[in-house]
LUMMAR-912880 format. One record per residue (C-alpha): residue in one letter; x, y, z; residue number from 1. Coordinates in steps of 0.25 Angstrom, whole numbers. Layout:
LUMMAR-912880
rest=A, east=X, north=Y, up=Z, nr=NUM .
...
//
This chain:
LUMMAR-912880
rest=X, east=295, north=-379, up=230, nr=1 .
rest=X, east=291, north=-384, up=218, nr=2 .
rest=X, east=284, north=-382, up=203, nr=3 .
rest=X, east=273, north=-389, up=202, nr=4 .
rest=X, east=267, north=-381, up=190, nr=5 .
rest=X, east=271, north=-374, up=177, nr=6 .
rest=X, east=263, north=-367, up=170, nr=7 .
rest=X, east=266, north=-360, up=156, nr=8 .
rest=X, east=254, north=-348, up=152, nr=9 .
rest=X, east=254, north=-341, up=140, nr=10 .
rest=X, east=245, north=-330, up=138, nr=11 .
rest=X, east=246, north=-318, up=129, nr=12 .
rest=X, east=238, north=-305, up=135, nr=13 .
rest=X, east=245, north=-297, up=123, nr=14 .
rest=X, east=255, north=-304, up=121, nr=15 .
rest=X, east=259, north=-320, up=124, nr=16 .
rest=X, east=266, north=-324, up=139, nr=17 .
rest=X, east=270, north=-336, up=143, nr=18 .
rest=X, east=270, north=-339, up=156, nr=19 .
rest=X, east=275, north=-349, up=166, nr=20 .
rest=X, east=269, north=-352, up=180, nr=21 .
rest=X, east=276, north=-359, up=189, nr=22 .
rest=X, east=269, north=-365, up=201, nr=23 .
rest=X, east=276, north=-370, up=213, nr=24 .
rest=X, east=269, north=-381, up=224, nr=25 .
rest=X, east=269, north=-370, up=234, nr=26 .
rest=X, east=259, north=-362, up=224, nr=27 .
rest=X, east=271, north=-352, up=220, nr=28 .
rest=X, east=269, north=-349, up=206, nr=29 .
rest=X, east=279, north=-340, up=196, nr=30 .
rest=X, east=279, north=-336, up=182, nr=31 .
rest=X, east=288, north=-335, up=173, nr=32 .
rest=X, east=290, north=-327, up=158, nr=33 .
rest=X, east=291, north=-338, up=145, nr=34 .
rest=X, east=286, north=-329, up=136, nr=35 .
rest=X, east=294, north=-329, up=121, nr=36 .
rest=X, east=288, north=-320, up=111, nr=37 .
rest=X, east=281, north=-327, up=99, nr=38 .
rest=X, east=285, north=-342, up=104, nr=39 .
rest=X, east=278, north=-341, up=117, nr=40 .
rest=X, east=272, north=-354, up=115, nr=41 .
rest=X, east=284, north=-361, up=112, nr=42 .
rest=X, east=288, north=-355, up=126, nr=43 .
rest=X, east=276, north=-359, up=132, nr=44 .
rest=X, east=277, north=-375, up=125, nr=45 .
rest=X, east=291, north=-376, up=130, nr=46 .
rest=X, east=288, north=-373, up=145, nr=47 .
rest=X, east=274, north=-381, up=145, nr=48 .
rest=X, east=280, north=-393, up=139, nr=49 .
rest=X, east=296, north=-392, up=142, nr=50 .
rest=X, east=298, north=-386, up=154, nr=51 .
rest=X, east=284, north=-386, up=163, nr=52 .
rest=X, east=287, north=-401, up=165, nr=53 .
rest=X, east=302, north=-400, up=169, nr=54 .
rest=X, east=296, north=-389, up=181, nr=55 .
rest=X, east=286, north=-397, up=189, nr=56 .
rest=X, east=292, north=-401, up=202, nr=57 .
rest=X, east=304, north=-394, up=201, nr=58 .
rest=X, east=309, north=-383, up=214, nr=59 .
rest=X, east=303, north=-370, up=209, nr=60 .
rest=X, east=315, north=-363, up=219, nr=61 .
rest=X, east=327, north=-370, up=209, nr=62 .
rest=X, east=326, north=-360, up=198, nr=63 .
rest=X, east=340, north=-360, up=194, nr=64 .
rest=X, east=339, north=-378, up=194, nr=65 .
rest=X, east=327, north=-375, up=184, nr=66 .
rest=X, east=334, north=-366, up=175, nr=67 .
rest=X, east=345, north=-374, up=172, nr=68 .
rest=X, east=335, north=-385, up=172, nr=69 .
rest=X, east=327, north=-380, up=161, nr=70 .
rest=X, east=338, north=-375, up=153, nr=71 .
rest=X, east=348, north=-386, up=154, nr=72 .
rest=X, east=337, north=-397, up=153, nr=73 .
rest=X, east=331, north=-393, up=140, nr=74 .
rest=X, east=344, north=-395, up=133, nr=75 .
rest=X, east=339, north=-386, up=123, nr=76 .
rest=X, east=344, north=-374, up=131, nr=77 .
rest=X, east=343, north=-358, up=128, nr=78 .
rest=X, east=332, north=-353, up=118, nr=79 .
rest=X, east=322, north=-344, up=121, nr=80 .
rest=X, east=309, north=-353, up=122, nr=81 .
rest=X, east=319, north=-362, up=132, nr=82 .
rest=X, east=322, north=-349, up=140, nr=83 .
rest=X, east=310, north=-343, up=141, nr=84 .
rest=X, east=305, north=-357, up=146, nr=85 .
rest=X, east=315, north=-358, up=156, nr=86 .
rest=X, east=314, north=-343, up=160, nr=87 .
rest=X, east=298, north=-343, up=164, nr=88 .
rest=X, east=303, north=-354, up=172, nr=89 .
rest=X, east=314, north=-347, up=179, nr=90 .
rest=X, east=306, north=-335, up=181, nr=91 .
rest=X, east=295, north=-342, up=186, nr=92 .
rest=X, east=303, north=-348, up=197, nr=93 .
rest=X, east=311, north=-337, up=200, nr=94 .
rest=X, east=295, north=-332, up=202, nr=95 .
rest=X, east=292, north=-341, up=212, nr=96 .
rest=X, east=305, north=-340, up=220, nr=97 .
rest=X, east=302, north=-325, up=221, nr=98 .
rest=X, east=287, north=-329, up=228, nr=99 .
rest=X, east=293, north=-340, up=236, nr=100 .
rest=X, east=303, north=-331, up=243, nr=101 .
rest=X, east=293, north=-319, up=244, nr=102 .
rest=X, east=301, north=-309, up=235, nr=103 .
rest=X, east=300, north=-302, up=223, nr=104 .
rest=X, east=310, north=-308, up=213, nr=105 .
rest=X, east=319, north=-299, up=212, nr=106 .
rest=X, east=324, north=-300, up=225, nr=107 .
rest=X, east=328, north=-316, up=222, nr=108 .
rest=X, east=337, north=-309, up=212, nr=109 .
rest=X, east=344, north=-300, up=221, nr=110 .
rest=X, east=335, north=-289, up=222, nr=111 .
rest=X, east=335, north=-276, up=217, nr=112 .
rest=X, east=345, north=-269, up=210, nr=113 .
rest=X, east=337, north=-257, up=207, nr=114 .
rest=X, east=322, north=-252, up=208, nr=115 .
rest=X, east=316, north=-257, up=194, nr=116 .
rest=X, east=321, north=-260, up=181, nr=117 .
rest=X, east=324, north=-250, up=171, nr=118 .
rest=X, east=316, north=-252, up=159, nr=119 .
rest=X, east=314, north=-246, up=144, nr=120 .
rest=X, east=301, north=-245, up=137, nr=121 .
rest=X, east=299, north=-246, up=121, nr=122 .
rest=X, east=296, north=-233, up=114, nr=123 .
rest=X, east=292, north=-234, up=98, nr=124 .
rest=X, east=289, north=-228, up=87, nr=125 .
rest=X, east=284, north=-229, up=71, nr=126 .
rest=X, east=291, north=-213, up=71, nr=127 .
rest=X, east=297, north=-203, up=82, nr=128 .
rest=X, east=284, north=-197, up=87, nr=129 .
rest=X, east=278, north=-209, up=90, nr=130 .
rest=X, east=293, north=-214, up=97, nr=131 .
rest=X, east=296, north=-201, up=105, nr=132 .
rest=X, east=281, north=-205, up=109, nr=133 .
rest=X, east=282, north=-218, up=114, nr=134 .
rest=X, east=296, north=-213, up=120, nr=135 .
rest=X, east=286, north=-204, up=129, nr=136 .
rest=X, east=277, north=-212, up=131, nr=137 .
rest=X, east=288, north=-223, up=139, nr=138 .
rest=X, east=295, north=-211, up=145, nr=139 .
rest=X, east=279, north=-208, up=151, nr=140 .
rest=X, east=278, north=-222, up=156, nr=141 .
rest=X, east=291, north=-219, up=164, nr=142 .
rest=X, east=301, north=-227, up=155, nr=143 .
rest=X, east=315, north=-222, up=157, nr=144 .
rest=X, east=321, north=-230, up=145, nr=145 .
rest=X, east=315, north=-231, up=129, nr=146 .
rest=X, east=318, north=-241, up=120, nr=147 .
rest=X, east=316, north=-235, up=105, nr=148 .
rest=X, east=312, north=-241, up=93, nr=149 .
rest=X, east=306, north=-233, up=80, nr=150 .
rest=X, east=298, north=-237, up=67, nr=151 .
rest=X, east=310, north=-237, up=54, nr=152 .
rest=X, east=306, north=-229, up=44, nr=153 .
rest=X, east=300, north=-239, up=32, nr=154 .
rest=X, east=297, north=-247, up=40, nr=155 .
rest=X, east=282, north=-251, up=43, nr=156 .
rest=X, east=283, north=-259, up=57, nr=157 .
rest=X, east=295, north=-260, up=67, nr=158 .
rest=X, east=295, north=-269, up=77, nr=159 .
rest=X, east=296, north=-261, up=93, nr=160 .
rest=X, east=288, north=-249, up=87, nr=161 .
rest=X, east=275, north=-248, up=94, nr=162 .
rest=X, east=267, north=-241, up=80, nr=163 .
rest=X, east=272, north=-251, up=70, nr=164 .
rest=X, east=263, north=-258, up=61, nr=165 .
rest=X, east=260, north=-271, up=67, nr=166 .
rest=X, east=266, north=-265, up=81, nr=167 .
rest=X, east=254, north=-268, up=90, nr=168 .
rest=X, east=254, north=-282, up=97, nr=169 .
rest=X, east=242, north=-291, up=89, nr=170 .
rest=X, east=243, north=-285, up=76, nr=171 .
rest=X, east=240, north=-292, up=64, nr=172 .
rest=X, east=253, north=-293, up=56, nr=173 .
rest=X, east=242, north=-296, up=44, nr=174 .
rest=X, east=235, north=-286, up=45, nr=175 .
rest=X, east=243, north=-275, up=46, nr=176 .
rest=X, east=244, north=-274, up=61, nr=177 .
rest=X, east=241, north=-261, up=68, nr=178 .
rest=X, east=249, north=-248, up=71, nr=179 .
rest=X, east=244, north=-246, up=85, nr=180 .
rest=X, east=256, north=-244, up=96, nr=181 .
rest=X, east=259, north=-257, up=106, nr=182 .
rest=X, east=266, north=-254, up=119, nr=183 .
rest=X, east=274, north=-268, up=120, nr=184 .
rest=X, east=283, north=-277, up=113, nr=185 .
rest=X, east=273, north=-282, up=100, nr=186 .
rest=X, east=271, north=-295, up=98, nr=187 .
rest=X, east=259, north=-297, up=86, nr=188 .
rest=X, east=249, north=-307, up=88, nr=189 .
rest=X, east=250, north=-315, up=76, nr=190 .
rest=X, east=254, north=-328, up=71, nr=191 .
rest=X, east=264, north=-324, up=64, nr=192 .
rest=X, east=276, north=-313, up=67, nr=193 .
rest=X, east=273, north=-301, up=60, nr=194 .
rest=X, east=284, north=-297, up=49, nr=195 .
rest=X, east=291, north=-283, up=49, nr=196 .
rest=X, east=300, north=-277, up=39, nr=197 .
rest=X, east=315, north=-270, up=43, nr=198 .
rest=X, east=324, north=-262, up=38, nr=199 .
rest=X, east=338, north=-260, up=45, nr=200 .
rest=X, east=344, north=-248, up=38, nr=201 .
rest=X, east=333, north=-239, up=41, nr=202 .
rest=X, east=330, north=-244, up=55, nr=203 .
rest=X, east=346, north=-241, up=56, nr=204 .
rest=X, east=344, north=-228, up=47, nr=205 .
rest=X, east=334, north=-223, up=57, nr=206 .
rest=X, east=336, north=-226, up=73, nr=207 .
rest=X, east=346, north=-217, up=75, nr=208 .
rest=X, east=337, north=-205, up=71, nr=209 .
rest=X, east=325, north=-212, up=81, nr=210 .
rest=X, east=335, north=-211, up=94, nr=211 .
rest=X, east=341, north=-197, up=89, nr=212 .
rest=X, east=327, north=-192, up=91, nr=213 .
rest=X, east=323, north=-200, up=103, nr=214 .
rest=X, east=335, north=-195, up=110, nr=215 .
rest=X, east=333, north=-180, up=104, nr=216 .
rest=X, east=319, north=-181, up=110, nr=217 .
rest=X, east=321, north=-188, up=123, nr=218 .
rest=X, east=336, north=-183, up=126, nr=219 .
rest=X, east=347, north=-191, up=130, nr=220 .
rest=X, east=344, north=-198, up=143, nr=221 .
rest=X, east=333, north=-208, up=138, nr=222 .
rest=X, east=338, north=-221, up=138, nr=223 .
rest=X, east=335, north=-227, up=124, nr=224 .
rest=X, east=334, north=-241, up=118, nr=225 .
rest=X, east=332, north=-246, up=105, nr=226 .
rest=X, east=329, north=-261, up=99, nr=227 .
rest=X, east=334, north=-266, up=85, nr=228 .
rest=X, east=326, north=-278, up=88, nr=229 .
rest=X, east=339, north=-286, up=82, nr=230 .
rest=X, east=337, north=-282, up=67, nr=231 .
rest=X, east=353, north=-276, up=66, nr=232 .
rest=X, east=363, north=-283, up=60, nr=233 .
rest=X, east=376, north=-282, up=69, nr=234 .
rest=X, east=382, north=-268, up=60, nr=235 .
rest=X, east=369, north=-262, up=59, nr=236 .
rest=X, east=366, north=-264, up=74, nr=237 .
rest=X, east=381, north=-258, up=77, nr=238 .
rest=X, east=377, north=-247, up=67, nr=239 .
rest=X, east=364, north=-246, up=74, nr=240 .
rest=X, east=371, north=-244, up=89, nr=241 .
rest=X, east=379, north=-234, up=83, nr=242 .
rest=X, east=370, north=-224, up=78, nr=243 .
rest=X, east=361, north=-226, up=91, nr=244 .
rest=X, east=373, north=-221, up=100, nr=245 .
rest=X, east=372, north=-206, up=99, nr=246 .
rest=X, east=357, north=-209, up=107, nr=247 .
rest=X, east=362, north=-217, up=119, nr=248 .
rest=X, east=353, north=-231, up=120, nr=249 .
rest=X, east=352, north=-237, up=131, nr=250 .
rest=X, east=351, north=-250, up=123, nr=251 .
rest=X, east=352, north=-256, up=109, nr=252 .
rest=X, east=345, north=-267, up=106, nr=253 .
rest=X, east=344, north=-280, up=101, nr=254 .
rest=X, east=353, north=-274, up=89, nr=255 .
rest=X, east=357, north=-286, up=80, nr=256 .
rest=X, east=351, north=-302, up=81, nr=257 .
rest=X, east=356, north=-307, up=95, nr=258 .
rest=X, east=359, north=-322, up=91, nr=259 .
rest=X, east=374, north=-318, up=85, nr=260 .
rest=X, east=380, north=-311, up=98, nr=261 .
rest=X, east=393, north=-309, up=92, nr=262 .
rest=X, east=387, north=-297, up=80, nr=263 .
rest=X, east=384, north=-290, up=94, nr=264 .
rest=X, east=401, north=-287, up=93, nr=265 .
rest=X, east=398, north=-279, up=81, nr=266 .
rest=X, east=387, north=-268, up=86, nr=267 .
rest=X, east=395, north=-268, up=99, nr=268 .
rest=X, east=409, north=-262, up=94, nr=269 .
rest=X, east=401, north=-253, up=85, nr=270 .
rest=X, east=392, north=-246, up=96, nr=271 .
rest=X, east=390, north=-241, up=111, nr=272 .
rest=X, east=374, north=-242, up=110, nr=273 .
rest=X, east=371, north=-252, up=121, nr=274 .
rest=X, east=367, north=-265, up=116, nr=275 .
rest=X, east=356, north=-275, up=123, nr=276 .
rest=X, east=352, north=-289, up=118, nr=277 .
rest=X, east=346, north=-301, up=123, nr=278 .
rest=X, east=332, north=-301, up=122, nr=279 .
rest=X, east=331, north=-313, up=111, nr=280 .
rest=X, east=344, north=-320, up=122, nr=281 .
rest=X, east=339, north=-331, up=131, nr=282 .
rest=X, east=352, north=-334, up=139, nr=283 .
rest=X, east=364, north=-330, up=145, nr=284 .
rest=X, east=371, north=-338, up=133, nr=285 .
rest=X, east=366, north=-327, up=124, nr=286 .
rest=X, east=372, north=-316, up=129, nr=287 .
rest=X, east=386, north=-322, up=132, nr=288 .
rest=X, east=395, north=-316, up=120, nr=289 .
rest=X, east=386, north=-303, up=122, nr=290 .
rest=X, east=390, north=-300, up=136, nr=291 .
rest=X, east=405, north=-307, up=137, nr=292 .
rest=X, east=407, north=-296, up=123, nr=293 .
rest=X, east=398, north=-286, up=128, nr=294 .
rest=X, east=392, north=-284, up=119, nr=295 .
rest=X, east=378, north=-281, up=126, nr=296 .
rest=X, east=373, north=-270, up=135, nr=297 .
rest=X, east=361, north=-276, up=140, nr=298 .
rest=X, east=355, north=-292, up=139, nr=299 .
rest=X, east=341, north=-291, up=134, nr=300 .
rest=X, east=336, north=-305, up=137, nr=301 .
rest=X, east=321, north=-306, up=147, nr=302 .
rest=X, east=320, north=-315, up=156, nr=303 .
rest=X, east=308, north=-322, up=150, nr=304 .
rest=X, east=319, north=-326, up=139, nr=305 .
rest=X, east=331, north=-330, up=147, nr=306 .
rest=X, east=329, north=-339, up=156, nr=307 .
rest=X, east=323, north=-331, up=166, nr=308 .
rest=X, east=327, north=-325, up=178, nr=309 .
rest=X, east=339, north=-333, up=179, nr=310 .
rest=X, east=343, north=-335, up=166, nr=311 .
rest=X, east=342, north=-319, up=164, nr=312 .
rest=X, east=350, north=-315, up=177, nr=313 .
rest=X, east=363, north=-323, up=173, nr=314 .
rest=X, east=363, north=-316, up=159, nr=315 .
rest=X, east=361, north=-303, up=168, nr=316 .
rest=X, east=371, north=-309, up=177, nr=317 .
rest=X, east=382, north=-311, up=165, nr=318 .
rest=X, east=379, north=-298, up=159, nr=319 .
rest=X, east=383, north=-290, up=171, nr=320 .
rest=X, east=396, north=-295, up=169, nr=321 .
rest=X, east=397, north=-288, up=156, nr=322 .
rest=X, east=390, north=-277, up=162, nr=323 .
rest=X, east=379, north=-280, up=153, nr=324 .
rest=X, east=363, north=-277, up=158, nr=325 .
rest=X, east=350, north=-282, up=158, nr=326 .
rest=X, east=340, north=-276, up=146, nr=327 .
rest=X, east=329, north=-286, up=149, nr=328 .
rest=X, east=319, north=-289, up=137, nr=329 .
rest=X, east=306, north=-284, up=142, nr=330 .
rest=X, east=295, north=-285, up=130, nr=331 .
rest=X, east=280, north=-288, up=134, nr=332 .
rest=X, east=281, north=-303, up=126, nr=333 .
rest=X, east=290, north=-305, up=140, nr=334 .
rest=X, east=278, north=-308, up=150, nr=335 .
rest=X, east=277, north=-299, up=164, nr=336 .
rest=X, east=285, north=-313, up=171, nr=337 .
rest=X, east=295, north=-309, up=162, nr=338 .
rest=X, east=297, north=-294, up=164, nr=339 .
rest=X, east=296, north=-296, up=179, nr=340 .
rest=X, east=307, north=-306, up=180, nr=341 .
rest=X, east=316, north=-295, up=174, nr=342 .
rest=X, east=311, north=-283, up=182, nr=343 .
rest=X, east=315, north=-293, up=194, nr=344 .
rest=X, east=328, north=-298, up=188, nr=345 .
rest=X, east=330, north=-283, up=184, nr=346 .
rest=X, east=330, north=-275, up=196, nr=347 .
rest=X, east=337, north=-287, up=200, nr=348 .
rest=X, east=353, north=-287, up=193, nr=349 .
rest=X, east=363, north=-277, up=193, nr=350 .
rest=X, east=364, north=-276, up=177, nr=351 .
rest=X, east=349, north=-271, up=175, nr=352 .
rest=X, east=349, north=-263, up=163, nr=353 .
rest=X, east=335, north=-261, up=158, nr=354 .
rest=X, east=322, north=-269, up=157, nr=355 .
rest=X, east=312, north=-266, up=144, nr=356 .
rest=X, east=299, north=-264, up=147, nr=357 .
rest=X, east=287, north=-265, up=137, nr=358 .
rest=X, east=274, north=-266, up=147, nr=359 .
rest=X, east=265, north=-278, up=146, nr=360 .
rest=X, east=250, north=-276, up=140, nr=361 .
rest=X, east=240, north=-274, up=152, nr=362 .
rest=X, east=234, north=-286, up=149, nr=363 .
rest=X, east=247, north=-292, up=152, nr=364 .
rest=X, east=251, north=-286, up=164, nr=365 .
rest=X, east=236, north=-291, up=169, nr=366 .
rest=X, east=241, north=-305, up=167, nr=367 .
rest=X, east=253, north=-304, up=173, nr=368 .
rest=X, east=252, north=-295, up=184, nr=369 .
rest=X, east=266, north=-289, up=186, nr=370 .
rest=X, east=269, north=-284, up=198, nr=371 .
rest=X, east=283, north=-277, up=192, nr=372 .
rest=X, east=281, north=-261, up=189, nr=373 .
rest=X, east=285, north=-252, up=180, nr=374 .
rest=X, east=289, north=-238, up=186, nr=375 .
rest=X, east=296, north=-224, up=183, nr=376 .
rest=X, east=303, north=-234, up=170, nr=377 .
rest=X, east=306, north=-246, up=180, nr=378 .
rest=X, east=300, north=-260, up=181, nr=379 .
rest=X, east=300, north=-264, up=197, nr=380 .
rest=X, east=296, north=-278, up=201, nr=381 .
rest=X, east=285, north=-279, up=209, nr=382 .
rest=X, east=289, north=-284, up=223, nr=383 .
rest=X, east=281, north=-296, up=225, nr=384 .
rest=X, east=287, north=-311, up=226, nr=385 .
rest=X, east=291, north=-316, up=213, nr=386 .
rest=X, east=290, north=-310, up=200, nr=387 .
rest=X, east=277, north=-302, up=202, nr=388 .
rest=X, east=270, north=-307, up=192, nr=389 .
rest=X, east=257, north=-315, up=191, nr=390 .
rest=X, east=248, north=-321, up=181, nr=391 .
rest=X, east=234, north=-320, up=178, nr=392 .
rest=X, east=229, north=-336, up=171, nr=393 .
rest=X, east=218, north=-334, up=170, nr=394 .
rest=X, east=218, north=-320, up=162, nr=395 .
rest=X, east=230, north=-326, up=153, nr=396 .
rest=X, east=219, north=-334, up=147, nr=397 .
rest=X, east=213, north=-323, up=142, nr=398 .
rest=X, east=225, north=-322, up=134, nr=399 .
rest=X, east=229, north=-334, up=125, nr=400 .
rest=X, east=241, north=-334, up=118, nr=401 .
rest=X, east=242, north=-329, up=103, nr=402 .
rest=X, east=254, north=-329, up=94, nr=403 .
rest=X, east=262, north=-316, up=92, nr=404 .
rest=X, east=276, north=-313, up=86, nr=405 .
rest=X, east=286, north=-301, up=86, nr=406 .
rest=X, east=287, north=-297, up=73, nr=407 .
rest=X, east=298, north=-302, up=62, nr=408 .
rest=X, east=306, north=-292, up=53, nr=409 .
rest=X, east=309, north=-293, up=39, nr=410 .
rest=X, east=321, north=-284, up=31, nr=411 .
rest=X, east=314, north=-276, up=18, nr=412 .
rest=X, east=317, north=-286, up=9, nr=413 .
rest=X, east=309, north=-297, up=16, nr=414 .
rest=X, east=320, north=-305, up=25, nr=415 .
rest=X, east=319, north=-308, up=37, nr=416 .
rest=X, east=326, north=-300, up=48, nr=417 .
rest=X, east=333, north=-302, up=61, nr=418 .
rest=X, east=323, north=-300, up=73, nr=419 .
//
């Protein structure tokens, strides 16, 4: 069976996907997840121009050949727009081997494990009203986990709060932006990132006090997460996890920059707060030190970023060792492909841990057609061959790309800061 078309879509119904459809001379087509958040295009150049060509004619049913093909053969190895290339691929074939053999996907990978994956949804706020709010409106939808994140007082905009200034995906970072809530991850539609300031001692100063009163208002049992978006350095981060153990998280995440492993020693020997990471990792070469140290509790990288189903499984794979688990990454800039390969690779390995969940705009749910469900706070794949997923062409081109940038962070006195 082979490829005999390759096909890279970008469309952006809220935000921008990139999307690879691969066709096969039997008429089997799969899609695959390359989106990379604010360098989609780069993303979309590199498959159109790199990769598409190497594809053509090759056995759509050697997945594994093909990985190695894509990564060995660039010479220029790792790196997310590389990954993210080579992981729509994998997915996509990994798609079309699902169809051929008449099965949902999960069942190539082993099959179940367990009904649904486990997932946590985002809960914000500018102050506690408005956070014990959002807390209830997740628990309402059936959530059974929450990750929490606060506005800092002083501060005018926080990146992850839904009422922030500037919060709501489209706003004009020139004109002031808007304080109307979003519901998912915010990318501003603009051509440049928009600029936030931060302050560390008061952010330390003042997310204690936040999960005091979370816990004092939804008791003990609540599983809690909390993102610091990687703006610690190594002892404030260990200082952070320390004054966050009387509350019990579930996770803490994303504490210090991820890029030198070995500072992760530091906050490790000063807390018992359970630490996840990864979602900025793009292969099982990142996270070697941070499992063989255990230094980690759960691997945050998507599938969309790591080299696909197969590149994610034997990170998985290597973490059970170390008893480490999954946390995968699961923002909306990662397209439906994406999140459905995880749900599938999820119910799928013995070290699941949890999935985040922020759902996807109607618009891009229409688009994509997911056949995966969300139910009493699970995601269950749907049971159809493949992926279960489709896509609409001819309604992506009612949604044409358009630049848009997570924000970047500045200290007070004007300096760059650590994202």
């Amino acid at each position: 069976m082979r490829i005999t078309s390759a096909d890279v879509l970008v469309a952006s119904p809220g935000r921008n996907f990139v999307t690879l459809r691969i066709t096969t001379d039997d008429g089997v087509v799969g899609l695959g997840d390359a989106t990379l958040n604010g360098r989609e295009l780069a993303v979309a150049a590199y498959l159109s121009e790199h990769v598409v060509p190497l594809l053509i004619g090759r056995d759509a049913h050697q997945i594994e050949d093909t990985w190695q093909y894509l990564y060995r053969g660039a010479y220029w190895r790792r790196g997310p727009v590389t990954m993210a290339s080579i992981a729509a691929v994998d997915t996509a074939l990994w798609d079309i081997k699902a169809k051929v053999a008449g099965l949902p996907l999960y069942q190539l990978l082993g099959g179940r494990s367990r009904t649904g994956c486990l997932t946590y949804g985002h809960a914000s706020g500018a102050e506690l009203p408005e956070l014990f709010d959002s807390v209830r409106a997740h628990l309402e939808q059936g959530y059974r986990a929450i990750r929490i994140q606060t506005g800092v007082p002083g501060l005018g905009s926080v990146y992850g709060v839904a009422s922030s200034p500037n919060a709501i995906a489209g706003a004009d970072p020139h004109a002031g932006g808007s304080t109307a809530r979003y519901d998912h991850e915010p990318a501003r539609r603009s051509a440049v990132p928009v600029e936030e300031q931060w302050d560390t001692r008061a952010y330390l100063r003042h997310i204690p006090g936040v999960f005091e009163a979370v816990r004092n208002e939804f008791g003990p049992e609540l599983p809690l997460l909390h993102d610091a978006h990687h703006r610690l350095t190594p002892i404030q981060a260990a200082k952070l996890g320390k004054s966050l153990e009387p509350y019990d998280l579930f996770w803490l995440e994303d504490v210090t920059p991820a890029e030198n492993q070995a500072v992760l020693r530091r906050v490790r020997e000063h807390t018992t707060t359970p630490l996840a990471i990864g979602e900025v990792f793009n292969t099982i070469w990142d996270y070697r030190e941070l499992f063989e140290e255990q230094l980690i509790d759960y691997v945050r990288s998507p599938v969309t970023h790591a080299g696909g189903i197969t590149g994610l499984r034997r990170i998985f794979d290597y973490a059970a060792v170390y008893q480490i688990k999954s946390g995968v990454h699961g923002p909306t800039d990662v397209s439906p492909v994406g999140l459905a390969a995880a749900i599938h690779l999820g119910v799928a390995i013995p070290n699941f841990g949890i999935q985040e969940y922020m759902k996807h705009s109607p618009e891009t749910d229409e688009l994509f057609r997911p056949g995966y469900r969300f139910e009493d706070g699970l995601l269950v794949p749907g049971e159809e061959p493949g992926l279960g997923v489709d896509y609409d062409e001819v309604l992506a081109e009612s949604f044409p790309y358009q630049a848009a940038y997570l924000p970047v962070n500045r200290l007070l006195d004007g300096s760059m800061h650590d994202w």
